[in-house]
N, C-alpha and C positions, 0 to 999 in steps of 0.2 A: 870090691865096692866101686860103684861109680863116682867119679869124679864132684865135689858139693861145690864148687865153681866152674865157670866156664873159662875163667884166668888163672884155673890154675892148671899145673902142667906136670904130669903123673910122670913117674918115671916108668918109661915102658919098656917091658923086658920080656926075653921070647917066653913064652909059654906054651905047654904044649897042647896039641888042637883037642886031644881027649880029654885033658882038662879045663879048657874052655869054653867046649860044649858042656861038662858036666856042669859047670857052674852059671851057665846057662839056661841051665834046665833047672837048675836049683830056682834061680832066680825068678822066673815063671813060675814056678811053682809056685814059691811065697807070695808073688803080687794077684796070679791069676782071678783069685775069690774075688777078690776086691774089684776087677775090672770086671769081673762077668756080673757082679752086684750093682755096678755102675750103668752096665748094658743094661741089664733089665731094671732098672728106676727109669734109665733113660728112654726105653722103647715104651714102658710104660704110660709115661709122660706123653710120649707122642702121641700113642693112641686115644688117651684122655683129650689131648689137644684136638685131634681130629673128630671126635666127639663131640665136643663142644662146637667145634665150626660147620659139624653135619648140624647141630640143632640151633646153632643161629644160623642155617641156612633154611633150615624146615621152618625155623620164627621170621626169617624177613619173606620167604613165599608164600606162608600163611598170610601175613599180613600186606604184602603187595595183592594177595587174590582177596582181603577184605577191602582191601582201597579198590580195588579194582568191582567191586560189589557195591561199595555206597559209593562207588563214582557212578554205576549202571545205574543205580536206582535215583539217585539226584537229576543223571541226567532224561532217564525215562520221566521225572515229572517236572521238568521243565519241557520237557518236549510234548507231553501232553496237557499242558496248562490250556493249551491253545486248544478251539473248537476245533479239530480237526475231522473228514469224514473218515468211515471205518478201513478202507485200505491204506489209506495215505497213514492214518498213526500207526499200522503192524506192521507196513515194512520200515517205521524209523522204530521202532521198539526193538524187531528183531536186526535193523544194521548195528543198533547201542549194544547189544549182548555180542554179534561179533567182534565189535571192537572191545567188549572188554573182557567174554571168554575165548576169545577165541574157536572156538567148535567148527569142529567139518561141515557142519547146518544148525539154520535157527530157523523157526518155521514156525507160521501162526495159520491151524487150520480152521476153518468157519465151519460150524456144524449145521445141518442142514434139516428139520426135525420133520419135515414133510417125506424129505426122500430118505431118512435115516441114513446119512452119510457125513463123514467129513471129506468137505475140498480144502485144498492150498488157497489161501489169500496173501500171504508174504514171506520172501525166502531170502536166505545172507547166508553167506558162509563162503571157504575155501571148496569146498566139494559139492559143487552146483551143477552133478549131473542127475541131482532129485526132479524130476518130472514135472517141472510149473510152466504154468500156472494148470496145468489142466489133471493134476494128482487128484484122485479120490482113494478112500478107504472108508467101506461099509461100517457102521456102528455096530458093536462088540466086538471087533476082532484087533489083536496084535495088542502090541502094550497102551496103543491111545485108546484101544475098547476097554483095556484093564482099567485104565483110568478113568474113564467118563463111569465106569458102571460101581466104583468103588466112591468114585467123587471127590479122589484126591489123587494127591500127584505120585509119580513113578517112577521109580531108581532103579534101574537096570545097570551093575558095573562091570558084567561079562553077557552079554545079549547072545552069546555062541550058546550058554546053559539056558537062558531062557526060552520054555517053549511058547508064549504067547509071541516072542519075537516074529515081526515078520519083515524080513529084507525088503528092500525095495530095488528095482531093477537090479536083482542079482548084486547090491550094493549095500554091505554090512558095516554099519556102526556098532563097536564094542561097547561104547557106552552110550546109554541114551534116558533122557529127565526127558518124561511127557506132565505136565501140568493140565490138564482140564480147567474148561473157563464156567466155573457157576453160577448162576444167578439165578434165586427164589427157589432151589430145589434145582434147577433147569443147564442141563449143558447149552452152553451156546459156542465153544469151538475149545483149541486147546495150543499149547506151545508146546513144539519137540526141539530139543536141542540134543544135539549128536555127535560123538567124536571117537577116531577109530581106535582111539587107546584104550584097553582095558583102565577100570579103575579109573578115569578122567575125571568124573564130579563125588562132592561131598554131598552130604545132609545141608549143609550151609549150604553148598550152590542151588540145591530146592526149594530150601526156604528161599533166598534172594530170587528166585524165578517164580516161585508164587507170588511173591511180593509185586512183580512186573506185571503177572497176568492178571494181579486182580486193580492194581492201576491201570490197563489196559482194557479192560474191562468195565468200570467207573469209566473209562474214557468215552468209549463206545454209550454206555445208557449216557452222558451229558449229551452226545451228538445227535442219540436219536431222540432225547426230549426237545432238546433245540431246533432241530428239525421239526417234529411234531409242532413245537408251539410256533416256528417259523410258516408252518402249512395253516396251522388252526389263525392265525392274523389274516392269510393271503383268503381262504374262506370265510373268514368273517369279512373282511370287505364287499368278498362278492356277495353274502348274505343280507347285508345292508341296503344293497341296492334292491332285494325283492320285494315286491307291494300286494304280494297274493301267501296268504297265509297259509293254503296249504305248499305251495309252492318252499316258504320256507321251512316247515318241517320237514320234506321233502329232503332242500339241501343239507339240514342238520342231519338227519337220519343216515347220509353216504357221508358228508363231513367226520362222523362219530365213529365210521366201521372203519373209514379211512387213516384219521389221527391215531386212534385206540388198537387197530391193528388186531381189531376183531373179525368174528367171522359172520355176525348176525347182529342187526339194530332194530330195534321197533320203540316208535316214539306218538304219543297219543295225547290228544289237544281237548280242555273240557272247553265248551258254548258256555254261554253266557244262562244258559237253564240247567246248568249241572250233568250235560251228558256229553261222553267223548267222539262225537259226529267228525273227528277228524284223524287219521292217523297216518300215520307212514313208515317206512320199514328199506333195510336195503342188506342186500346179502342173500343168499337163497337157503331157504329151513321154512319150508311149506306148510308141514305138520306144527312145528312151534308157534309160526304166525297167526294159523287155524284157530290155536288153543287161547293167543293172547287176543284177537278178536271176539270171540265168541259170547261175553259177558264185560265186557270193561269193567262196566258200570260199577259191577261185584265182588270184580278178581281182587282175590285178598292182597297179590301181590302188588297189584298199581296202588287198592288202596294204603299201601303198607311204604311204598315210596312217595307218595302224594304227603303223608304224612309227617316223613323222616325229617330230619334238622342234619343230617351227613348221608356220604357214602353210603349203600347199603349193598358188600359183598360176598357175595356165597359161591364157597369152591364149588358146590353141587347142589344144582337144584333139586334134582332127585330123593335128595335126604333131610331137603327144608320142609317142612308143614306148609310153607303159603304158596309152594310152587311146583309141589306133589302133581297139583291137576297139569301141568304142562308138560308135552310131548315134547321130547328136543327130537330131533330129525337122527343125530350122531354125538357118542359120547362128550366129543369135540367141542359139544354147543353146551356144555351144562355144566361152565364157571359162568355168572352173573356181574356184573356191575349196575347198578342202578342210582338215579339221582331225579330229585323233583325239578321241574320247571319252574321255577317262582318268578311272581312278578309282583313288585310292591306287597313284600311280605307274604304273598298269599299265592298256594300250588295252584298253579293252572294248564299244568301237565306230565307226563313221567317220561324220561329216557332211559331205554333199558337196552343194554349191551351184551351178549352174549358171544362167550368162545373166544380166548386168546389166541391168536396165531403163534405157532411156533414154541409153545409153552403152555404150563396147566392154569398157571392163576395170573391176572392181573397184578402188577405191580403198585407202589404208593403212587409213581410217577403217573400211570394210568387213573389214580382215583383222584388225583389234582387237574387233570385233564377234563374228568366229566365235570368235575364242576364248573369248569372256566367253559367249556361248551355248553352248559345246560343256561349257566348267566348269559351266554353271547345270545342265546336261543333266544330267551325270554326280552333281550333287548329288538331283536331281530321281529318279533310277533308281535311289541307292542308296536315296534315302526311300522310294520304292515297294518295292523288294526287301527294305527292314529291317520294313516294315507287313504285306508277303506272308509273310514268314519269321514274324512275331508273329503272325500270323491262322493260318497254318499249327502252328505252334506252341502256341497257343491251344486250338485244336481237335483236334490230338492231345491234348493234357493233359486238355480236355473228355471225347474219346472215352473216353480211355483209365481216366481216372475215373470217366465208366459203366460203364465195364465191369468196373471193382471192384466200384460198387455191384451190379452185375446179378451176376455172379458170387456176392456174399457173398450177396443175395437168392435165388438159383436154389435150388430145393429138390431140384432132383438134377442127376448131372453132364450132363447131356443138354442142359438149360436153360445150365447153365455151358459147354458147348461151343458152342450155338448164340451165345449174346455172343460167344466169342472171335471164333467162324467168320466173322460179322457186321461186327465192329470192326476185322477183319484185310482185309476184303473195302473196304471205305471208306479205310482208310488207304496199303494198297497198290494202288488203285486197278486192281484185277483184273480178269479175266474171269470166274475161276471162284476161289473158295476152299474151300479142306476140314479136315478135324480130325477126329483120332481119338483117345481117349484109355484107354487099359490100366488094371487093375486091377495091382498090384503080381506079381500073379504072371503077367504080359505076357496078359492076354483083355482084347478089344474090352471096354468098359464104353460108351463113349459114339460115336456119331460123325456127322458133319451135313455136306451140302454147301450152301456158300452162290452164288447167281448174278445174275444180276440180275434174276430171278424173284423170287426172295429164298429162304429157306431149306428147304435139301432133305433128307428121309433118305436120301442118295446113299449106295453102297457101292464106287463106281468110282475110289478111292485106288488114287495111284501106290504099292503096297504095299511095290516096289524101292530107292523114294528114302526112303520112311520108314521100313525098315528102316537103309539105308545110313546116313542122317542119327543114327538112334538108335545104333547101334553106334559111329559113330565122332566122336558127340557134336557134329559142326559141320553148320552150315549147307551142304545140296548145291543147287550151282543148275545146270541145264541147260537151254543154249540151244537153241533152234528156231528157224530165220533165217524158215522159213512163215510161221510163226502168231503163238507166243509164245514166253516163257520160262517155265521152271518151277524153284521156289523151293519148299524143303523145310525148315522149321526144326523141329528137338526140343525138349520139350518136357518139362526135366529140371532136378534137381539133384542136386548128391553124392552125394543120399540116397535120390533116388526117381526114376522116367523114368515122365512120367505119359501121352508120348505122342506127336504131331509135328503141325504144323502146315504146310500146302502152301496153294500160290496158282497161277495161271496167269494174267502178267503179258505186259501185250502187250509186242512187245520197243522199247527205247529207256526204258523206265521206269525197272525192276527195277534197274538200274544205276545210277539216282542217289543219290547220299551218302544225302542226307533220306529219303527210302521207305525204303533199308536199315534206316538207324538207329531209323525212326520202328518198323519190322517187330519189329526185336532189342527193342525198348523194349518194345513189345506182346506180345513173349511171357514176358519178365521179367515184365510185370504180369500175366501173366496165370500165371504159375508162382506167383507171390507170393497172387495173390488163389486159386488153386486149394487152395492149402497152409491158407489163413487160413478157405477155406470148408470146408473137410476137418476141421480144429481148431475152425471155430465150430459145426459139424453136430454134436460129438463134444460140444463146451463147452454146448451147448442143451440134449442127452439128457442129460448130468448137472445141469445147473443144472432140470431137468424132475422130474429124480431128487431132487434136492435139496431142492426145492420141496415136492417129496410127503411127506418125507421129514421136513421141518419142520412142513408141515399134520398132520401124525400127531403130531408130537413136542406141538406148540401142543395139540392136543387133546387130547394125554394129560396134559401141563399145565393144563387147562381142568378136565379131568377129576378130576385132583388136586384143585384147589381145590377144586370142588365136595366132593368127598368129606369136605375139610378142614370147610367152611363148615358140614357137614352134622354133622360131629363138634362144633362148636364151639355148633351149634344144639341138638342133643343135650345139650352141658353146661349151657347156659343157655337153659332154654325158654321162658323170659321175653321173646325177643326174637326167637324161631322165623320167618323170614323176610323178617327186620328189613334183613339183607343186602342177600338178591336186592333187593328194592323198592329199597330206595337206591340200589341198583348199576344196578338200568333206568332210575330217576327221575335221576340223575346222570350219565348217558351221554345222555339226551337231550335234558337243556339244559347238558350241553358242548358238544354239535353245532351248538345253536344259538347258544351265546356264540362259535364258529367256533373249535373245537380240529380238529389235524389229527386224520386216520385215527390215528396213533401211538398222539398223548395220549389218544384216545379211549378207544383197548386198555386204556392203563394207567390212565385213569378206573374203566375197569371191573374191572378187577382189584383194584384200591386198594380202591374201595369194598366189593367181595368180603372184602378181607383187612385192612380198617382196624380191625379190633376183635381179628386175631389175639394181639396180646399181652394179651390177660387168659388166654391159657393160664397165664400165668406167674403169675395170681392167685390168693390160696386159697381155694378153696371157704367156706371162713369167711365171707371179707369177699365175694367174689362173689355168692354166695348168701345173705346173709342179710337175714333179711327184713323187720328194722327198721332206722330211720338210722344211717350209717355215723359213727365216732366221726374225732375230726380224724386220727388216724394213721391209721385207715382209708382214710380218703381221702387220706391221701398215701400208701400202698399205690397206691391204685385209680388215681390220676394216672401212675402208671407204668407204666401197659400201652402208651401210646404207643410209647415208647422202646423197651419190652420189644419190641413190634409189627417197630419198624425194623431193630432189631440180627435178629431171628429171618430177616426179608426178604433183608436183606444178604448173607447165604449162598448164597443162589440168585439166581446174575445176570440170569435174565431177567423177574426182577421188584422187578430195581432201578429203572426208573421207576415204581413204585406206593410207594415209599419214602414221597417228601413228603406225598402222602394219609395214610400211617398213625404217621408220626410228628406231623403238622401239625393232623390234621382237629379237633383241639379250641383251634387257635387262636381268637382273636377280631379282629373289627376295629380294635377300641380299644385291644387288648395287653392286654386283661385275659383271657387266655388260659392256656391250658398246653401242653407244657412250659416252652418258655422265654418267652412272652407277646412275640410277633412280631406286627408293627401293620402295617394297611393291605397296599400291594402286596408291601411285606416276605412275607406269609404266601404260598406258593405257589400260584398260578391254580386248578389241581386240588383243592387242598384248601378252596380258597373255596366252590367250587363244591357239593365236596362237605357241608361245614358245611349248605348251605341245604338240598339233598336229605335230608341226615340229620335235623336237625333240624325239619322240616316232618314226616320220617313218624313222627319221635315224637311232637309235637303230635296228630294224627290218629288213632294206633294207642292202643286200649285197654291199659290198664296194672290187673291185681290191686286196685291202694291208688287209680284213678283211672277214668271212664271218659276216650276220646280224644275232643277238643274239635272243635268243625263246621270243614270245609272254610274257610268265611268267619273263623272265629275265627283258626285259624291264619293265611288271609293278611294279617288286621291284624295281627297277633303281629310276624309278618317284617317289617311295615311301620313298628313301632313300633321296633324295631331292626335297621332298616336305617340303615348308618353307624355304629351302636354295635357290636355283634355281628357282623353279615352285612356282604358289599360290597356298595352298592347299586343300583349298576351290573346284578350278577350277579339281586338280588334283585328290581329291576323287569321282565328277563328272567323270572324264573321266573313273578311272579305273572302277567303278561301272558298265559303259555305256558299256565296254571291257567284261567284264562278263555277260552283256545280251545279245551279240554277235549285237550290233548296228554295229559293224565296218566288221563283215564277209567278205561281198562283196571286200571292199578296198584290204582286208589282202591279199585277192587271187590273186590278181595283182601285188603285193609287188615285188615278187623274178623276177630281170632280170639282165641278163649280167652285170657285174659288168665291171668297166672301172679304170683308172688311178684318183683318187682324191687328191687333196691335200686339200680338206677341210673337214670335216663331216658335219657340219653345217652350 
């Protein structure tokens, strides 16, 4: 037995080795069961252990590769929250999946439906000897054709067994997830993600890569609608500025093929009489245009969109009832979108779209497009229509305002017929116009045809309608389906019928609202302006009369004075011509101190008549021929006054008033009669003071002789600002030095007589 302590202490004794061994063996024997029972619990154990740590190993990779899946997918839609254009979001789409699958390549390819191809647009990965950007691969083949033609995506986990595989530069991926990108039915590219281990991706990695491509996807239609309605603003600006109406359906119709990403437009505009006289079209499909021209008026189809309250579209025209009759040129052409033109509730034209590019049908986002284009349209036609309508308008008002003036200008009615004949010819846009106009007691006075020669003395008046129109006071119009229409309007009022006005109007015109109206306007202006030239011919020859009438009157007024001046030079010959010379010397340096034509008249009248009131003096003191005594002279200071109260009586020489009351003021108010200073004294009479008193200084006097030229202008120069304005009076001396006054000066010197006054 072994020892049952380790302190205790056997007594040990030789034993022999065969017996040793024997019970050695014994003793193994007995434990062996037990520890080989032990081993295997124990290795048991182990493997259980390692079990369990291989399957929390397969539970934490699983779920670091689904974190590493809603981390791709969080972070792909943060990254395309943002507008971003279509390359720039698939190459951050495909760097997000390398960073979180890791894969040999991640690849977004654009499919191309024209040339039935895929190319590369973005690449990522550790094994970036894939051929970008300039990879293609035809549509159907390899695993990305499997996909595009099933419509869904592709698990290949050994690509060595698969035969659609197709290597690329001699460079094989073991496993490869092709995702195809749908939209509406329609491949439009797809994602390959690649890695060279067999077995690399799950079912869950395709789901999670669908989920990319179709947010990647969603990303792409955001960009291109924002784009589009980015384009559809930048066009509508420039469509606001057009002022010609076909002009802008014109823009709408490439605007439409442009946004909508069509391949054929035609857009058609009704007139104001219910017929579509305007259309336009852009894209080429000859045969379909052919077909949508041919009948507007009747095509079931326009009137079937003219009608509509939405949308109206059809994958196939081919197999609608209302558009059976239309030719498309290529399959290509025959998905529809159509939409009414309205305007203030009411259709006033169709836009019709044909053929998606790159695709079978039109999208939603395509059919919120034509309406926001068919609205910009119809904003766009009426600005043109309200700028036509104001141009139009404009230019009647223009016309029809020359033709007042030419009218009230014309100096016989001949002249005044030819304006109307002319202005009716432009406005009613005619072949032929005509006019005749009567004297009051019905005879031809005037009459002219107008052509596009320009104007005639035609005598070939429909004489039936302008009788008929004059008799029964309205407008006659008679059609001619031939040629033209003819249009007869009178040319009257209550009080007088001065005659009719005719056109020959090609047909389809004559019958629009605006020529009517514009027609009736122009002969009201021109009744109005006929009447105002008839009254201003009449108002001329008397204001002519008038005129003459006054020139005689003026000059027997002229005449009078003189006659007066000539009596008053008679009572006092002492100053015999004293007048006239001051009245010519003060008239011509009024001119110069810049009095009108008026003040000038009544300078010269005033000065004539500024001495009238010593009629009212008595020969006594007038005439006598020594100094006057102080009552005397205040006698003698009252001819002013006397002067103005005599003037007052006859009104058309109440402006020479301030002259003959004022001219013995002064500058410094030591004047008479009431001693008024500076500008207080009236401009005329200043004027006059300098002329008066310079030709007393000069003119010989009985008790004096007159003093030289030179004395006098010191005289004035020494009282200038005391006496005289000075202003007036460095005018006058100036005027004396360029010899303005010569002529006067030389008539100056005559017998001198008994004065008792100088001035």
């Amino acid at each position: 037995m072994l020892p049952t302590s380790m302190n205790e202490q056997p007594a040990f004794k030789e034993i022999p080795k065969k017996h040793f061994l024997s019970g050695l063996r014994r003793w193994f024997n007995r434990f062996m069961p037990s520890l080989r029972q032990e081993n295997r619990t124990l290795r048991e154990k182990i493997v259980e252990q390692e079990n369990q740590i291989r399957v929390l190993n397969d539970l934490l990779g699983s779920e670091e590769k689904h974190s590493s899946q809603l981390q791709l997918l969080s972070e792909v839609e943060q990254i395309l929250k943002s507008i971003l254009d279509i390359p720039v979001s698939a190459q951050l789409v495909v760097n997000a999946i390398q960073h979180a699958f890791h894969p040999g390549i991640a690849v977004v390819m654009l499919y191309d439906a024209e040339q039935k191809e895929f190319s590369s647009l973005a690449v990522s990965g550790e094994k970036l000897a894939f051929p970008l950007p300039s990879y293609r691969q035809r549509a159907g083949e390899g695993l990305i054709g499997r996909a595009a033609n099933e419509k869904k995506a592709v698990l290949s986990n050994d690509t060595g067994k698969d035969p659609d595989f197709i290597p690329v530069e001699n460079r094989t991926f073991f496993s490869e997830i092709v995702v195809p990108f749908i939209q509406h039915g329609q491949v439009k590219g797809a994602l390959i993600v690649g890695d060279e281990k067999i077995a690399a991706f799950s079912t869950t990695d395709v789901s999670t890569l669908e989920i990319v491509g179709e947010q990647l996807l969603n990303a792409w239609e955001r960009y291109s609608y924002h784009e589009r309605l980015t384009h559809f603003i930048q066009e509508g600006t420039k469509q606001s500025t057009l002022v010609e109406t076909q002009a802008v359906i014109e823009h709408v119709a490439k605007t439409a093929l442009e946004i909508l990403e069509a391949r054929f437009t035609f857009m058609t505009l009704l007139d104001q009489e219910g017929s579509f006289t305007r259309t336009a079209h852009s894209g080429n499909a000859p045969q379909l245009l052919r077909s949508l021209r041919k009948n507007p008026e009747n095509d079931p189809l326009i009137q079937t969109v003219l009608n509509a309250s939405q949308v109206l579209h059809l994958r196939d025209i081919r197999k609608e009832g209302i558009t059976t009759h239309l030719r498309a040129d290529r399959s290509a052409l025959t998905n529809l979108l159509a939409f009414p033109v309205r305007l203030h509730n009411m259709s006033i034209g169709v836009l019709l779209v044909f053929g998606k590019r790159g695709q079978d049908v039109f999208s939603e986002n395509d059919e919120s497009l034509i309406e926001l284009i068919a609205t910009q349209a119809a904003a766009a036609i009426e600005s043109a229509w309200l700028y036509q309508e104001l141009r139009s308008t404009l230019q009647t008002a223009t016309q029809l305002y020359q033709l007042s003036t030419r009218i009230m200008q014309a100096e016989n009615l001949t002249q005044a017929a030819e304006a109307i004949a002319e202005t009716a010819f432009r406005l009613g846009q005619a072949s032929l116009t005509g006019i005749v106009l009567h004297t009051p007691d019905g005879q031809v006075q005037a009459e002219v045809e107008v052509d596009i020669d320009g104007t005639q003395a035609g005598t070939s008046h429909p004489t039936h309608l302008i009788e008929q129109a004059i008799q029964t006071g309205q407008t006659v119009i008679v059609a001619d389906d031939r040629f033209a229409s003819k249009i007869c309007i009178p040319l009257q009022t209550p009080h007088r019928t001065y005659g009719a006005l005719w056109l020959d109007i090609p047909e389809g015109r004559w019958y629009k609202a605006r020529y009517s109206a514009n027609l009736h306007t122009l002969t009201n202006q021109a009744i109005v302006a006929l009447e105002r030239s008839i009254l201003l011919t009449q108002t001329r020859n008397q204001a002519r009369q008038l005129e003459e009438a006054l020139r005689e009157l003026e000059q027997s007024y002229d005449k009078t004075l003189a006659a007066l001046i000539s009596a008053l030079d008679a009572r006092d010959r002492e100053t015999e011509g004293h007048s006239n010379r001051v009245s010519t010397v003060a008239c011509r340096l009024g001119e110069k101190v810049g009095l009108t034509a008026h003040q000038g008249k009544a300078l010269e009248r005033g000065s004539l008549l500024h001495d009238i009131g010593k009629i009212g003096i008595a020969d006594a003191i007038l005439l006598k021929p020594g100094p006057l005594t102080g009552e005397e002279w205040q006698a003698m200071r009252q001819h002013p006054e006397i002067g103005a109260r005599i003037v007052e009586m006859v009104p058309f020489l109440a402006d020479t008033i301030p002259i003959i009351r004022y001219h013995h003021e002064r500058w410094d108010g030591s004047g008479y009669p009431i001693g008024l200073a500076g500008d207080e004294i009236p401009v005329l009479a200043r004027i006059f003071a300098v002329a008066d008193a310079f030709d007393a200084l000069i003119s010989d006097r009985p008790y004096r002789k007159g003093t030289t030229e030179k004395a006098a202008i010191e005289y004035l120069r020494e009282q200038s600002g005391i006496l005289f304005d000075p202003k007036i009076v460095a005018i006058f001396i100036n005027m004396l030095e360029e010899g303005c006054f010569k002529d006067v000066l030389r008539k100056l010197k005559s017998p001198a007589k008994p004065q008792s006054e100088t001035t």
